[in-house]
MARBA-3410 file (N, C-alpha, C, O; in Angstrom, 1 decimal):
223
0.8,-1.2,0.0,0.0,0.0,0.0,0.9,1.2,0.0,2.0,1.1,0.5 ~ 0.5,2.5,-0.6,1.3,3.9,-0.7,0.1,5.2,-0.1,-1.1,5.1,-0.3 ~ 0.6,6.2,0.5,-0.1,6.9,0.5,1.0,8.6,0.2,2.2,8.7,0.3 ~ 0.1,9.5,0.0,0.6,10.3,-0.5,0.0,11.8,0.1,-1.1,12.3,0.0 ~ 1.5,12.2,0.7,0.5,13.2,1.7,1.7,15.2,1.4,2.9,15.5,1.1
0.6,15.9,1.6,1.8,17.6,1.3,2.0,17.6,2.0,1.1,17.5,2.8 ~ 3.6,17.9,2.4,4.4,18.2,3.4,5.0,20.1,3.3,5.2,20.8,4.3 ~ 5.0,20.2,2.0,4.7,21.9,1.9,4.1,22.2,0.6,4.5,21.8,-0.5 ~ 2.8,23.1,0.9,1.9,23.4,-0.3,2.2,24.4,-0.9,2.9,25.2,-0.3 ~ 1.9,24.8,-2.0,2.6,25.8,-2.4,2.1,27.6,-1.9,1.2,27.9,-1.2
2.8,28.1,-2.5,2.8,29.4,-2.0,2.1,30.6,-2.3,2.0,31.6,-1.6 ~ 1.7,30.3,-3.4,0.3,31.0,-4.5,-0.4,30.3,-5.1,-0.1,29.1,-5.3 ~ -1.7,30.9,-5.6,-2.4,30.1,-6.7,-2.0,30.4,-8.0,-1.2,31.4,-8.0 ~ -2.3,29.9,-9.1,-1.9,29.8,-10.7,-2.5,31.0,-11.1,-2.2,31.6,-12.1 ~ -3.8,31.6,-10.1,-4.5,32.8,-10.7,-4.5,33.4,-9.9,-4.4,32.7,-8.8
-4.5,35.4,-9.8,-4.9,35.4,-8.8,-6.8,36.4,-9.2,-7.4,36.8,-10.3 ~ -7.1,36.6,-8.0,-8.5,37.4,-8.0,-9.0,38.3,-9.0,-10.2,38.4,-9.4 ~ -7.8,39.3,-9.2,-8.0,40.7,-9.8,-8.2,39.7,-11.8,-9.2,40.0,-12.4 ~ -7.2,38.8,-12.5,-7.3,38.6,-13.3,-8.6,37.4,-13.4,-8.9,37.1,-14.5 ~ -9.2,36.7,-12.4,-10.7,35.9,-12.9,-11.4,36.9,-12.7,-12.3,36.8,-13.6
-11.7,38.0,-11.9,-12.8,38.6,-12.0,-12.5,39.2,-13.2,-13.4,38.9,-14.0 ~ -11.8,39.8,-13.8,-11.6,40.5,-14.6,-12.5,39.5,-15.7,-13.6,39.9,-16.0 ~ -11.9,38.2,-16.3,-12.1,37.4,-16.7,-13.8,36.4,-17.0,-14.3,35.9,-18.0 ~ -14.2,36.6,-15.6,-15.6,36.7,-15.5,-16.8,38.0,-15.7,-18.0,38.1,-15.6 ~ -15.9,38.9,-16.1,-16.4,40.2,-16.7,-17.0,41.2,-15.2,-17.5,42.3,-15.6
-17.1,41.0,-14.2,-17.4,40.8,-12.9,-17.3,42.6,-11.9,-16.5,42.5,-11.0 ~ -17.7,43.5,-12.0,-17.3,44.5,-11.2,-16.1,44.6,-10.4,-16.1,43.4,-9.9 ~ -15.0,45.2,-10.0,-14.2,44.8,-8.9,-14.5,44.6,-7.2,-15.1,45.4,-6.5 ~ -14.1,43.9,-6.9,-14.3,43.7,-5.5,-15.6,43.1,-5.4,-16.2,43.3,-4.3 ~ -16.2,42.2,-6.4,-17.5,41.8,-6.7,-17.7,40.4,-6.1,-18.1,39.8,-7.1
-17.6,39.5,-5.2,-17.6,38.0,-4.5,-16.0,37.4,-5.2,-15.7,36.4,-5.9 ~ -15.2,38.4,-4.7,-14.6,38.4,-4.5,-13.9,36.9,-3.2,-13.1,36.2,-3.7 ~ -14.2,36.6,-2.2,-14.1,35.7,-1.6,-14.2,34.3,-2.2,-13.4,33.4,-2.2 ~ -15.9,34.3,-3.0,-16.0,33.1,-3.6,-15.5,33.0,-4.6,-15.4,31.8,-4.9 ~ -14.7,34.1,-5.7,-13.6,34.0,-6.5,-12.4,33.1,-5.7,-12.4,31.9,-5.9
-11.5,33.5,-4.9,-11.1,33.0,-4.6,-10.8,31.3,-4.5,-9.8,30.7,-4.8 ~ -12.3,30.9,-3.8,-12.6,29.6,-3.5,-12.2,29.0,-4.8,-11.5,28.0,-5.2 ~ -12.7,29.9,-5.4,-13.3,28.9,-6.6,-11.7,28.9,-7.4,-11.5,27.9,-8.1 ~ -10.9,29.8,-7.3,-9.7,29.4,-7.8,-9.3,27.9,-7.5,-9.0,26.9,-8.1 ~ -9.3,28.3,-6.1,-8.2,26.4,-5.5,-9.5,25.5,-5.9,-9.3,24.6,-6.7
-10.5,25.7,-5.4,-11.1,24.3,-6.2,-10.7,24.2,-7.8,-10.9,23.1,-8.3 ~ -10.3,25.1,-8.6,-10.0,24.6,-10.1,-9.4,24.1,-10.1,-9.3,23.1,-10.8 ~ -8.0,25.1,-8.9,-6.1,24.1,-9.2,-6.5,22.9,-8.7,-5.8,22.0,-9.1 ~ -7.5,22.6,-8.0,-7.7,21.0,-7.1,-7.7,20.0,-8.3,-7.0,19.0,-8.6 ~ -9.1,21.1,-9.3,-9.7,19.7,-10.0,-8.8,19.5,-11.4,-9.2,18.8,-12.4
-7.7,20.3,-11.3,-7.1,20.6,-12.9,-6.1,19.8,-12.3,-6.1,18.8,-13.1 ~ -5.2,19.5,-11.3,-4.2,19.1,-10.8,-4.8,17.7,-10.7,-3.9,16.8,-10.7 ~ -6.4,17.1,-10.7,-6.3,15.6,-9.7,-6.4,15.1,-11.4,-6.2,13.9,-11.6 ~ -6.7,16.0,-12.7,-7.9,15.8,-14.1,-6.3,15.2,-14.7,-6.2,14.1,-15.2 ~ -5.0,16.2,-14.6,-4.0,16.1,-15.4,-2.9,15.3,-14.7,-1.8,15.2,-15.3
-3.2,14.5,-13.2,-2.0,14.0,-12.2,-0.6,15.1,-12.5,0.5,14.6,-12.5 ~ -1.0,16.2,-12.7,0.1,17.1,-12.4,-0.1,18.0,-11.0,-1.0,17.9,-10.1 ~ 0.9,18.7,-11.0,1.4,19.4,-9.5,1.5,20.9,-10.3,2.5,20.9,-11.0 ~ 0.9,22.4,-10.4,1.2,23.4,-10.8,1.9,24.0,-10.4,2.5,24.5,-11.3 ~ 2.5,24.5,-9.2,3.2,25.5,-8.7,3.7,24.3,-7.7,2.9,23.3,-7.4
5.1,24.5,-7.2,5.9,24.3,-6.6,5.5,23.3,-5.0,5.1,23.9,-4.0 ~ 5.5,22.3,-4.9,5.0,21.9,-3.6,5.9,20.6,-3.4,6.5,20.1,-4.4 ~ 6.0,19.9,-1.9,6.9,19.2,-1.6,5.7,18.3,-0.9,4.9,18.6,-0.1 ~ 6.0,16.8,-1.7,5.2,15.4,-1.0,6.3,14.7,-0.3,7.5,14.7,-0.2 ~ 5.0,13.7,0.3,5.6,12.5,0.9,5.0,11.6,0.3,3.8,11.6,0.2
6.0,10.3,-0.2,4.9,9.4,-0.8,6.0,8.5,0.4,7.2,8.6,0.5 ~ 4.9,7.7,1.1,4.8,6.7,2.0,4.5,5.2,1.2,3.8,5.1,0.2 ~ 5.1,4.2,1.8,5.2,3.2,0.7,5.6,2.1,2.3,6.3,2.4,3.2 ~ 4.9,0.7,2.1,4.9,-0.3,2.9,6.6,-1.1,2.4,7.6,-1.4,3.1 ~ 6.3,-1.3,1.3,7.9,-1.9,0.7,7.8,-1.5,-0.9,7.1,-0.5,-1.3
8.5,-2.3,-1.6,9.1,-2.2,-2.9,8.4,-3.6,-3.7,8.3,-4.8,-3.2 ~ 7.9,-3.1,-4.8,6.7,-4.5,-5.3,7.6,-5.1,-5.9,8.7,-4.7,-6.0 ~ 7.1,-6.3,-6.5,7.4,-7.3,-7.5,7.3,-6.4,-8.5,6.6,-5.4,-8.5 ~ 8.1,-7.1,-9.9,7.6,-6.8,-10.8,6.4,-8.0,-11.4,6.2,-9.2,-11.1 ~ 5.6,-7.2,-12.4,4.1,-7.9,-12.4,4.7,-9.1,-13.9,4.9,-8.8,-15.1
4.9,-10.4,-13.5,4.8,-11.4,-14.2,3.8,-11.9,-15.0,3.1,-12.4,-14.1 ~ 3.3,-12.1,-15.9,2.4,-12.7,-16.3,2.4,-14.2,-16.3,3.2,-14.9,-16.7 ~ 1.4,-14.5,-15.8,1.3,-16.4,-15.8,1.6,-17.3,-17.0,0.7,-17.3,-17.9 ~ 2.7,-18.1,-17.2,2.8,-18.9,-18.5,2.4,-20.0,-18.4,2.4,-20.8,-17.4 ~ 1.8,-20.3,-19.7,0.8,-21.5,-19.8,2.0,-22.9,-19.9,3.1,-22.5,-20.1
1.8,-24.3,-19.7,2.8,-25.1,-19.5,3.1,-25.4,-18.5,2.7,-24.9,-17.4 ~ 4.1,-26.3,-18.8,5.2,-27.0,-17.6,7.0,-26.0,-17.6,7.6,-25.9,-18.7 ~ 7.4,-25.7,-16.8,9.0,-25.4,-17.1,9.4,-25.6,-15.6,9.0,-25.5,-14.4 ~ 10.6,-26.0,-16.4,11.9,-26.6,-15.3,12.9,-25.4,-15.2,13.2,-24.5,-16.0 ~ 13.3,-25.7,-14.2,14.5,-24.8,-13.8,14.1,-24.1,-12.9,13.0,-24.2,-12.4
15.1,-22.9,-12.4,15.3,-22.0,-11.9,14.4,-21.0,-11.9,14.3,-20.7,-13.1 ~ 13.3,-20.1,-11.0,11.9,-19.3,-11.4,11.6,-18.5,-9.8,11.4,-19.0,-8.7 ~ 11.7,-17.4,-10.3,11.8,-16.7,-9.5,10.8,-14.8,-10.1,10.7,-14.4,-11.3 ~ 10.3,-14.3,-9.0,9.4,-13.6,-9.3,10.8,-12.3,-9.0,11.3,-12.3,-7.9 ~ 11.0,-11.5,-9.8,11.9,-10.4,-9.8,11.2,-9.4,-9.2,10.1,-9.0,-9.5
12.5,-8.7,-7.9,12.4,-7.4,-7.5,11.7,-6.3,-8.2,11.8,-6.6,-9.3 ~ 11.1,-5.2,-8.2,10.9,-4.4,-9.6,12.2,-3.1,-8.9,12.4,-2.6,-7.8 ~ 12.8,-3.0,-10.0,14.1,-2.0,-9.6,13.8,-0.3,-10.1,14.5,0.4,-10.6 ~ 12.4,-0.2,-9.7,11.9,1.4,-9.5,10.9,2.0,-8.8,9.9,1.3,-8.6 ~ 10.9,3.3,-8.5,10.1,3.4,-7.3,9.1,4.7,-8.2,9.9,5.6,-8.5
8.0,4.9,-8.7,7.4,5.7,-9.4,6.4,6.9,-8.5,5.4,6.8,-7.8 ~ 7.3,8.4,-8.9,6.4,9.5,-8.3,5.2,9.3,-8.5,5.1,8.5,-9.4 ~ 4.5,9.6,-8.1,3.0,10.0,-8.7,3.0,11.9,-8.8,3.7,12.5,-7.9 ~ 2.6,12.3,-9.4,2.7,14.1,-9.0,3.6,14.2,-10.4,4.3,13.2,-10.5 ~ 3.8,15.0,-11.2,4.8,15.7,-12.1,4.5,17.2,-12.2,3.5,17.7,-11.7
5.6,17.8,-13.1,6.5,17.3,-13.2,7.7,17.2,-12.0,7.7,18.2,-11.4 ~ 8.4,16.4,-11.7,9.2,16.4,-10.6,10.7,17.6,-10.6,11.3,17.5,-11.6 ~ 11.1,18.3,-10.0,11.8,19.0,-9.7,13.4,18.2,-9.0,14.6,18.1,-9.4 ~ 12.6,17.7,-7.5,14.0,17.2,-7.4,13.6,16.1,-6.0,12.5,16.4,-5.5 ~ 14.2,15.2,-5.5,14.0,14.1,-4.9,14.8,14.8,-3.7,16.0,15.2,-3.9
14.1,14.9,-2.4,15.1,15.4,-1.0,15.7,14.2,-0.5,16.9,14.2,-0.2 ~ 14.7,12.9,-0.3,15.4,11.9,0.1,14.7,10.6,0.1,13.5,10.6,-0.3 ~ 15.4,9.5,0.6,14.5,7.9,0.9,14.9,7.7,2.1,16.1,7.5,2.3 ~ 14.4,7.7,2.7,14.4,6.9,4.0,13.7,5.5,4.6,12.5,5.4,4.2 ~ 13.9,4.9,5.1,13.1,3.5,5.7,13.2,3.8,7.2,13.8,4.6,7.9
12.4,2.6,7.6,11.8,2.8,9.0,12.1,1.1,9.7,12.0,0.1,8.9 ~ 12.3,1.1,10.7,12.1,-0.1,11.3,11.1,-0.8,12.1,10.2,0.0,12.4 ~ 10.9,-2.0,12.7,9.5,-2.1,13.4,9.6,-0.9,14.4,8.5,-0.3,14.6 ~ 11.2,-0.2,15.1,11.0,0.5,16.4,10.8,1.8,16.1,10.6,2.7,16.9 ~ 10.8,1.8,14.7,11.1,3.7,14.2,11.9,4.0,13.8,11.8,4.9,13.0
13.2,3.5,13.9,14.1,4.3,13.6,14.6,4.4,12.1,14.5,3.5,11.2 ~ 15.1,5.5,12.3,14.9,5.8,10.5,16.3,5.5,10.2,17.1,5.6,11.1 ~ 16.6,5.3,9.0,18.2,5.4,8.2,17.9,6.5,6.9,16.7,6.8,6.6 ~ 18.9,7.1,6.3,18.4,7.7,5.4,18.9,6.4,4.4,19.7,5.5,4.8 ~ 18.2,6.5,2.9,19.1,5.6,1.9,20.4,6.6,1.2,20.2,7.8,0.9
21.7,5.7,1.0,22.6,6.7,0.3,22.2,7.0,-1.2,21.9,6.0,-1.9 ~ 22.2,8.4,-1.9,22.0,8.2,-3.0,23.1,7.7,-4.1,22.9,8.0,-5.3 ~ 24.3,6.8,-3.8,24.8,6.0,-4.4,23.9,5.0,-4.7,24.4,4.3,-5.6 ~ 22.6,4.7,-4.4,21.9,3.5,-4.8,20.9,3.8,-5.6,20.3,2.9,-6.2 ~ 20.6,5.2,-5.9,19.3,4.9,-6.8,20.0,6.4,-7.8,20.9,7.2,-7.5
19.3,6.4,-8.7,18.8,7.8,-9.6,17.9,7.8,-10.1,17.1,6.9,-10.5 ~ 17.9,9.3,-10.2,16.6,10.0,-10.1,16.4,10.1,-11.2,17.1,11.0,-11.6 ~ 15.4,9.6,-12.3,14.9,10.0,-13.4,13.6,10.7,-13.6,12.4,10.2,-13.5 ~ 13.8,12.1,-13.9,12.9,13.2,-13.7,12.5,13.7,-15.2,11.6,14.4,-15.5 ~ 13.7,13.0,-16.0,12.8,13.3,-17.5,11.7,12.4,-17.9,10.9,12.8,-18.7
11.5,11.4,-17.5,10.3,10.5,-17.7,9.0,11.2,-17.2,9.1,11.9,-16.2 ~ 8.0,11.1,-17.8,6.7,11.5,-16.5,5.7,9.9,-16.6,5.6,9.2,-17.6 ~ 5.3,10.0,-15.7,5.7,9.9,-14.1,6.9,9.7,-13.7,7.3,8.5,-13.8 ~ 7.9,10.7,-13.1,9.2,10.3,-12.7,9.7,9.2,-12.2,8.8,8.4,-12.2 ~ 10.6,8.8,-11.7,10.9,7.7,-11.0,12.3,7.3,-10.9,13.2,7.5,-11.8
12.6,6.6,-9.3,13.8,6.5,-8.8,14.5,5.0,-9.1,14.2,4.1,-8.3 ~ 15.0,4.8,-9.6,15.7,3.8,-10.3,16.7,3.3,-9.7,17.7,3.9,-9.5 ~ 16.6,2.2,-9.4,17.6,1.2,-8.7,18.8,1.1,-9.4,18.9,0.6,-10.5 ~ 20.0,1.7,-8.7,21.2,1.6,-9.7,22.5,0.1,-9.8,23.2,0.0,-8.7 ~ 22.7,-0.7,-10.8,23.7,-1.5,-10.9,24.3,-1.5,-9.1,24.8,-0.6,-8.5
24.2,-2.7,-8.8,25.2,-3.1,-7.8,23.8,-1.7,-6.3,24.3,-1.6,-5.1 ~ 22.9,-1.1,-6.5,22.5,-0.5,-5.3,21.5,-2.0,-4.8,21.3,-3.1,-5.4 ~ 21.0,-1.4,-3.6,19.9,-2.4,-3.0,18.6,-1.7,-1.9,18.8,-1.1,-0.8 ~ 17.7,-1.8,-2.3,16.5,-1.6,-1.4,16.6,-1.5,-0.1,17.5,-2.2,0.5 ~ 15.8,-0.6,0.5,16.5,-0.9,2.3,15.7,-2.3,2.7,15.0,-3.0,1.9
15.9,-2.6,3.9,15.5,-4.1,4.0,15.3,-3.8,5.7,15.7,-3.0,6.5 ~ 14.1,-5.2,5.9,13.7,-4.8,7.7,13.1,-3.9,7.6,13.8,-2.9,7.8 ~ 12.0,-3.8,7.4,10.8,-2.6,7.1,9.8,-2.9,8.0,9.3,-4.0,8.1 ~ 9.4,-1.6,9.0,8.6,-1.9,10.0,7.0,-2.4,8.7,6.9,-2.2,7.5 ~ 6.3,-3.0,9.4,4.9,-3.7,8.2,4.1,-2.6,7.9,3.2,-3.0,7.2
3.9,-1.1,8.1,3.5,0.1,7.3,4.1,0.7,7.1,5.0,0.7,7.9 ~ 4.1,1.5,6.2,4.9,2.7,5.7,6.4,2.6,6.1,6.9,3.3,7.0 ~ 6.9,1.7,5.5,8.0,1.3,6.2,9.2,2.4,5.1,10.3,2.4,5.7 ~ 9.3,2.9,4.0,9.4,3.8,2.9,9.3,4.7,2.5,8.5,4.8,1.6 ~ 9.8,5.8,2.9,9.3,7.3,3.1,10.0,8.3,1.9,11.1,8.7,2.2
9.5,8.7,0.7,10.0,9.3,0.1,9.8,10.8,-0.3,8.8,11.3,-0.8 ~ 10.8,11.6,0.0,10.1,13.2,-0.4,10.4,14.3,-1.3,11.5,14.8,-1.1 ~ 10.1,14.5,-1.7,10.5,15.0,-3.2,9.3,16.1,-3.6,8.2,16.2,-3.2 ~ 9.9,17.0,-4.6,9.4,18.4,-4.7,8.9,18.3,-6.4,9.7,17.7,-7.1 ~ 8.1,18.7,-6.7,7.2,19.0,-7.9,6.6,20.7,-8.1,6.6,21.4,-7.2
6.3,21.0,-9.4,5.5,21.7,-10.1,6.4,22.0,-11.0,7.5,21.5,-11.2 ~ 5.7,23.1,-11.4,6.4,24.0,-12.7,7.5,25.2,-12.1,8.5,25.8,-12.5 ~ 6.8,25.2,-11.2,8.1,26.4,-10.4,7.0,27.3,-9.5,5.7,27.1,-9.6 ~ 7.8,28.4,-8.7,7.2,29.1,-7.7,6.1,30.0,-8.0,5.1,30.4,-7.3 ~ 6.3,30.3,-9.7,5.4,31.7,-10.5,4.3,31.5,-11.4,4.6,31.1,-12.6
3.1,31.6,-11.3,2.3,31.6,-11.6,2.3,31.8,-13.7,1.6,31.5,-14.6 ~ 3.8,32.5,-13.7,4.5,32.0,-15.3,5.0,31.4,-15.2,6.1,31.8,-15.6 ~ 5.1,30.4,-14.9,5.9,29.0,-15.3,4.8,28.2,-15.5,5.2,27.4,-16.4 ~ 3.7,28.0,-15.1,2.5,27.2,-15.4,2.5,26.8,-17.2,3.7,27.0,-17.5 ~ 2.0,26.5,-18.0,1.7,26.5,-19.4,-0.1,27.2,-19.3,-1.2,27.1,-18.6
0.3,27.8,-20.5,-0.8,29.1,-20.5,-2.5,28.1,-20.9,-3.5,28.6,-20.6 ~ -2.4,26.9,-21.5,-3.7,26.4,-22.1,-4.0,26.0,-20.7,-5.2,25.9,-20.5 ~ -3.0,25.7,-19.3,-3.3,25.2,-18.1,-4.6,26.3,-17.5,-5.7,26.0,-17.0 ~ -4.1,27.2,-17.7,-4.0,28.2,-16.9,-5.8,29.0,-17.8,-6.7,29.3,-17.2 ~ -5.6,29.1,-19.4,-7.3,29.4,-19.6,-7.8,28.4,-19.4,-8.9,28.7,-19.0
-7.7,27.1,-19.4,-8.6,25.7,-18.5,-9.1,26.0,-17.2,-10.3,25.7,-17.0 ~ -8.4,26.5,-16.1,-9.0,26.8,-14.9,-9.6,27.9,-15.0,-10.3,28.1,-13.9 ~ -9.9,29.2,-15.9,-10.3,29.7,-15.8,-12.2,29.7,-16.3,-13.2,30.1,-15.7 ~ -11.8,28.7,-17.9,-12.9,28.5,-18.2,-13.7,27.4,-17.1,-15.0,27.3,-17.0 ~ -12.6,26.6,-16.2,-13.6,26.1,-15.3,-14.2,26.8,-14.1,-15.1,26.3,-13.5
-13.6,28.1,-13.6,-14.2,29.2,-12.5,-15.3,29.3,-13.2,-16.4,29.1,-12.6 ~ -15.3,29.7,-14.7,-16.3,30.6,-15.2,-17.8,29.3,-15.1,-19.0,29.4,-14.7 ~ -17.3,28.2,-15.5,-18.1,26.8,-15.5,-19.1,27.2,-13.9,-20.2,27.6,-13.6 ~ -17.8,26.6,-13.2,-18.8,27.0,-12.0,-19.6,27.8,-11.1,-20.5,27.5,-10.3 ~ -18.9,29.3,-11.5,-19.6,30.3,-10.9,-21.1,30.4,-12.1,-22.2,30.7,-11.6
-21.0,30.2,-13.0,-22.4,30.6,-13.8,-23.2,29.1,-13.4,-24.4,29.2,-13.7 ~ -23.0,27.7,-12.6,-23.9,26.8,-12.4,-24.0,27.1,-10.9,-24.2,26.0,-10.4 ~ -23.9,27.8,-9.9,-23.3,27.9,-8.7,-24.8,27.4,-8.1,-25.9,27.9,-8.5 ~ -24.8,26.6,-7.2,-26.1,26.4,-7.0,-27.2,25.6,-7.1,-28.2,25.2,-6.5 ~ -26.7,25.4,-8.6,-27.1,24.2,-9.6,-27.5,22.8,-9.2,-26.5,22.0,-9.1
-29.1,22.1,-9.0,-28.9,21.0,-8.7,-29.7,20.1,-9.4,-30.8,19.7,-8.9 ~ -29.2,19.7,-10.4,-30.0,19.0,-11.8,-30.1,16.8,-11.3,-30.3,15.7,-11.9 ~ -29.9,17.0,-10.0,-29.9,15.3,-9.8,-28.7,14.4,-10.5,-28.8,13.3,-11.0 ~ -27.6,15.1,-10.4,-27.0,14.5,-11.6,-25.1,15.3,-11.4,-25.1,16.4,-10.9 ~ -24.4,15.0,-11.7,-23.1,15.4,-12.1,-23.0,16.4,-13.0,-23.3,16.2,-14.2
-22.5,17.6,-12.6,-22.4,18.4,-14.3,-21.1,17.8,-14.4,-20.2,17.3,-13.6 ~ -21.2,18.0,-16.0,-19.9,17.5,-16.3,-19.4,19.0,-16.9,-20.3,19.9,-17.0 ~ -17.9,19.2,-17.2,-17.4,20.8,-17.7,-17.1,20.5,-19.2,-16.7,19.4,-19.7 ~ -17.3,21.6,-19.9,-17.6,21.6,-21.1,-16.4,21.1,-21.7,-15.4,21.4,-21.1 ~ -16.1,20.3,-23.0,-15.2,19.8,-23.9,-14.3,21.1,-24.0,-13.2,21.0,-23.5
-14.5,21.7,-24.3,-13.4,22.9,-24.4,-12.5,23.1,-23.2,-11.3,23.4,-23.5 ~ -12.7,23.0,-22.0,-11.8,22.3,-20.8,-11.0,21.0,-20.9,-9.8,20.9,-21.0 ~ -11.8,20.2,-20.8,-10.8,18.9,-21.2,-10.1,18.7,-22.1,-9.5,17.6,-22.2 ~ -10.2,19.8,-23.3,-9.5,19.2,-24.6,-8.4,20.3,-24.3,-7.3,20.1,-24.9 ~ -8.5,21.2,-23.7,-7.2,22.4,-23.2,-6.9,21.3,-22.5,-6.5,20.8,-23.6
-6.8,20.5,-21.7,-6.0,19.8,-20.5,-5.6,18.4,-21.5,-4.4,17.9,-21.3 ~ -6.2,18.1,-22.1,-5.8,16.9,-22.6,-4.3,16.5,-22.8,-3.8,15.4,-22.4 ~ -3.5,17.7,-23.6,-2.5,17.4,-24.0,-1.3,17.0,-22.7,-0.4,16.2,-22.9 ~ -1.5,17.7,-21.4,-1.1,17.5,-20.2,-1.4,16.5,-19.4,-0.8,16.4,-18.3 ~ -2.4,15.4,-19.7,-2.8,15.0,-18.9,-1.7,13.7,-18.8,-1.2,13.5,-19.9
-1.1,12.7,-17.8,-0.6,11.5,-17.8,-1.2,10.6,-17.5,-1.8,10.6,-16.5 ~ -1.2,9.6,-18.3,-1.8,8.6,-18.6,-0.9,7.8,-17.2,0.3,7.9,-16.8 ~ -2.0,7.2,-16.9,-1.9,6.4,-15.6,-2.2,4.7,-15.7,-3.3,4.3,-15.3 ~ -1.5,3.7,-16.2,-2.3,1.8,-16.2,-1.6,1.8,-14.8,-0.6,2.2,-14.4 ~ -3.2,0.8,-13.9,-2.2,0.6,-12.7,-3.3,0.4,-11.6,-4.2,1.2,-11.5
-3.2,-0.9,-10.7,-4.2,-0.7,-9.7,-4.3,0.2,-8.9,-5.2,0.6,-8.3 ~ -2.5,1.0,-8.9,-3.1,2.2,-7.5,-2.4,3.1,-8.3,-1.8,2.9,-9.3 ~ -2.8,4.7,-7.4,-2.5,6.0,-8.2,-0.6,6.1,-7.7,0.2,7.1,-7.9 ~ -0.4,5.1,-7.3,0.6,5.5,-6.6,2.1,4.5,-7.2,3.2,4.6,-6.7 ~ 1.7,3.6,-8.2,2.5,2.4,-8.7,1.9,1.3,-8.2,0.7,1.1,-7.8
3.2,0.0,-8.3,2.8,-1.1,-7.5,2.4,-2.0,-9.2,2.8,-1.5,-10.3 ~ 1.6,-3.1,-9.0,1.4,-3.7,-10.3,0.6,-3.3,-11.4,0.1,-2.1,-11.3 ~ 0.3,-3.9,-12.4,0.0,-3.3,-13.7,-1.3,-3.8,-13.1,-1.5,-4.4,-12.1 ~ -2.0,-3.1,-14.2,-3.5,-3.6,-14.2,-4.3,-2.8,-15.0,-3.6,-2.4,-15.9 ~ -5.7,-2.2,-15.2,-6.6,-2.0,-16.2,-6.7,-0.5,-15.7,-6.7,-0.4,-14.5
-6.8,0.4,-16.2,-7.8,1.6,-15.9,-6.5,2.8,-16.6,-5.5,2.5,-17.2 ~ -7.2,4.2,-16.2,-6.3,4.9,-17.0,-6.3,6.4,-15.7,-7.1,6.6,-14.8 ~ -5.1,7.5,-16.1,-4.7,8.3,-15.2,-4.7,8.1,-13.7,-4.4,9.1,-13.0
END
């Protein structure tokens, strides 16, 4: 099991007030407050729509151990030697990744070790990033039975609201506008946000195969 928790959030939003109200064509100083809201719920739902991270923030992804890699069952009889292999990488969830602070493991009593980074590298050009077991490194080992795996590492695009990509950025806007014009709205049913949202996000979005959002074995579904 993995869980994935902010250890520092970031320090602005992608928008701020004066340019959605603007945006929503809106008087100044006009609900104003609920502008606001309504910004972080977009970065929420644009960040959970694209498994990206916009502005600068630091996770923890907690991890019980290090999985197998996913074998598939062969049909037949075979002899010899058969063994289910280590999987030799550890996959962010969150992009794009910036920089890995550390790994650590835990023991049944607590106590932590850090891991040296002679054992793994950081592959941060891939997305979903991921920490790669290096020739001759090794997993820590004696893992208390939760979260025995503590990894922390820093994501977004950077501190400034320009570093975002600009189709990001009219997508949350067109979804403020989405929601402030349904606010209230209760049709028995899910609104869904209009195609012109999701087809701005599309190009960003990472494709996810995988029973959990967090790695671990292959399996069916997508983001």
């Amino acid at each position: 099991m993995s869980g994935l928790t902010i250890t520092t959030a970031p320090q602005n939003e992608p928008l701020d007030a004066a340019e959605t109200i603007s945006y929503l064509r809106l008087d100044a100083n006009v609900d104003t407050t609920l502008v606001n809201n309504l910004i972080q719920a977009a970065r929420f739902w644009c960040e959970d729509y694209t498994n990206r991270t916009l502005l600068t923030t630091t996770f923890t992804l907690s991890l019980d151990g290090i999985g197998y890699v996913d074998v598939p069952i062969k049909e037949g009889f075979h002899t010899g030697y058969s063994d289910t292999p280590r999987i030799n990488y550890i996959e962010l969830p969150k992009s794009p990744v910036q920089s890995v602070t550390h790994i650590k493991s835990y023991t049944d009593d607590n106590t932590a070790s850090t891991l040296a980074t002679s054992n793994y590298y950081s592959d941060l050009v891939r997305e979903p990033a991921r920490i790669v077991l290096r020739d001759g490194g090794s997993w820590p080992t004696d893992l208390r039975n939760a979260n025995g795996i503590e990894v922390e590492y820093v994501t977004g695009y950077g501190d400034s609201r320009g570093t975002i990509p600009e189709p990001i950025r009219v997508a949350m806007l067109e979804y403020i506008s989405f929601l402030y014009e349904h606010r209230g709205d209760d049709e028995g049913r899910a609104l869904n946000p209009p195609m012109m949202i999701t087809s701005l996000l599309q190009p960003y979005v990472i494709m996810r195969y995988g029973v959990s959002s967090y790695g671990g074995g292959m399996g069916f579904g997508y983001r």
